[in-house]
N, C-alpha and C positions, 0 to 999 in steps of 0.2 A: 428604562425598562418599558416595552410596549405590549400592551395586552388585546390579543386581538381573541378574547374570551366573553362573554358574560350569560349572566342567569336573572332570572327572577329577583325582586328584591325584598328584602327578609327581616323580619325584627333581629337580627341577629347581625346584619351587616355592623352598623357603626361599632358595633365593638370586635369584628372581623380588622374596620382598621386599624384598630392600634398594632394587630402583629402584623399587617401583611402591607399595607398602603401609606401608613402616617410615617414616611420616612426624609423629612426638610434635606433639602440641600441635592435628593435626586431626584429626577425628570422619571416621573411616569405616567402615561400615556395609556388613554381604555378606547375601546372601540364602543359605540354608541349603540351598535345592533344594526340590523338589517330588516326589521317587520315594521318600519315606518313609525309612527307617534307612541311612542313609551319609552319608560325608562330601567334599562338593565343596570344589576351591580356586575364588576365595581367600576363602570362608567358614572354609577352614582356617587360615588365616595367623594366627599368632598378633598380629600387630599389630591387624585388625578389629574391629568389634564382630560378632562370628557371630550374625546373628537366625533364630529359627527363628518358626514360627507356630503358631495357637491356631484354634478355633473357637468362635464366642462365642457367647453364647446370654441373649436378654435375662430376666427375673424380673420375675413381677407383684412381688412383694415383698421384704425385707430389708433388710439395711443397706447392700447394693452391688446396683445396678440390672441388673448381667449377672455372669454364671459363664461360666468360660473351661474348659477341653481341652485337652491336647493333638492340635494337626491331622493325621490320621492319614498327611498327605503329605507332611510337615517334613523334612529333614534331621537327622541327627545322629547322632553318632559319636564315635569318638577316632584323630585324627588320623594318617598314617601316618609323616610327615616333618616336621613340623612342631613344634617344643619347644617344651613348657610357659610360657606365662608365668608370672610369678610370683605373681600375682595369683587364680590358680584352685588351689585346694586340694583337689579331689577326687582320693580315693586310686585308682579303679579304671582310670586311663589315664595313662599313664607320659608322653604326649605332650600335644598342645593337645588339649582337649575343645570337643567343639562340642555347646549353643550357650552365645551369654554372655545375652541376651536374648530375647523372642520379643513378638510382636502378632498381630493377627487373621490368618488367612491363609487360612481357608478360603473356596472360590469360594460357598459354599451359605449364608456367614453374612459375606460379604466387605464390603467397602466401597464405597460407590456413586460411579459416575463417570458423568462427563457427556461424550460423544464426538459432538465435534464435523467430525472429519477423515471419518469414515466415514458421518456424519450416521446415526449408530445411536440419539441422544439417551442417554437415560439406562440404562447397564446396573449389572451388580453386577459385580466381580471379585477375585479373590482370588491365593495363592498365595504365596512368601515375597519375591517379585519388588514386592508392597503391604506386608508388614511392612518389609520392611529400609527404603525410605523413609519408613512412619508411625514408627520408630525415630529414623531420623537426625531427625524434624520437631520430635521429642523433646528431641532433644541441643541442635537451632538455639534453643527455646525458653527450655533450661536455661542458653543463653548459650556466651561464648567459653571453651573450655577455656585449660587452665593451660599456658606454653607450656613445652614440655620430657615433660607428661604423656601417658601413652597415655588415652582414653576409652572403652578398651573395659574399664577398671580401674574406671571410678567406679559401675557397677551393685554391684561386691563390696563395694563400701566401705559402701553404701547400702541392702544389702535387706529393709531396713525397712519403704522405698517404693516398692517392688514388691509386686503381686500375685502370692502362691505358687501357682501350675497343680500340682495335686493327682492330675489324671486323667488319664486316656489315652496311646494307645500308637499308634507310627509303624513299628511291627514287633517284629520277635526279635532278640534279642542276650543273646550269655553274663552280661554286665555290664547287669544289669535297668535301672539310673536310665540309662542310655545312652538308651533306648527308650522308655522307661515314665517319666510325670509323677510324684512323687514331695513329701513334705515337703521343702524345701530345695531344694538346688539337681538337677538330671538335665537329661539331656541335651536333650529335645525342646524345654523350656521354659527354660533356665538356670536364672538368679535371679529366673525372672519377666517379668511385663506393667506396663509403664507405672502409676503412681499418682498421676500426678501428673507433674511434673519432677525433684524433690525428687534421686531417685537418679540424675541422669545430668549431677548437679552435680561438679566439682570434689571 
């Protein structure tokens, strides 16, 4: 299930998931937001996979055909209400960190779609509202999760096969990987961009 929705976040959220988000064994995916450094629900929920976005940029040359960014309109944060899973091990937020993944999302380097309902034909669009589905298309590929498992655990287990986003920044914050692409994992990008399937296996 991919959600390319979110709001404010609310004393009220973590018990929102147990009926709508705490479901092991299926792949749901939230979009991170588009107003740069914060955190929306239910990209907050610790059950999700939190995707944030990138801007991709293609290269005449190397051993990888495009270099990624972080997209300067992502979300990402640490969480107000929302507890840790156990699966994320970053020391500078006591609560859920967002993101867990991230994909293309900028509108200037976005993905092309073909619109038919407006009879616009071919435009470009972007935003995290296009990663959080190019995510979940990810997980459909990588197959059925394990039933019982969360899926927004199997990027940690895996970041092998992930692409590290090194660059850029979605604002300020005291807690710099919050904001800022970094070695490893931070907030803007998590564990990374798609490699493949490889990490969003079991």
């Amino acid at each position: 299930m991919s959600n390319s929705y979110g709001g404010k976040q609310r004393t009220i959220d973590p018990s929102n998931d147990a009926q709508y988000y705490n479901h092991p064994g299926i792949v749901i995916t939230a979009a991170a937001g588009d107003d740069g450094y914060g955190v929306m629900y239910p990209a907050a929920s610790q059950y999700v996979t939190s995707v944030g976005g990138t801007s991709l940029y293609h290269l005449k040359s190397g051993t990888r055909a495009w270099t990624e960014e972080t997209w300067f309109g992502t979300g990402s944060g640490c969480a107000k209400y929302e507890a840790k899973p156990s699966w994320q091990t970053d020391k500078g937020c006591a609560r859920r960190a967002d993101n867990d993944v991230a994909a293309v999302a900028d509108p200037f380097t976005g993905v092309a779609l073909y619109d038919t309902y407006d009879d616009l034909g071919w435009t470009e669009v972007g935003g995290t509202s296009a990663s959080s589905p190019i995510i979940a298309s990810v997980y459909a590929l990588a197959g059925t999760p394990a039933a019982g498992t969360y899926p927004a655990s199997y990027p940690y287990a895996h970041t092998g096969h992930l692409y590290d986003v090194t660059s850029g920044t979605n604002g300020v914050c005291t807690r710099l990987y919050l904001c800022e692409a970094k070695k490893g994992y931070d907030g803007p990008t998590g564990s990374g961009t798609p490699e493949g399937i490889a990490a969003f296996t079991p």
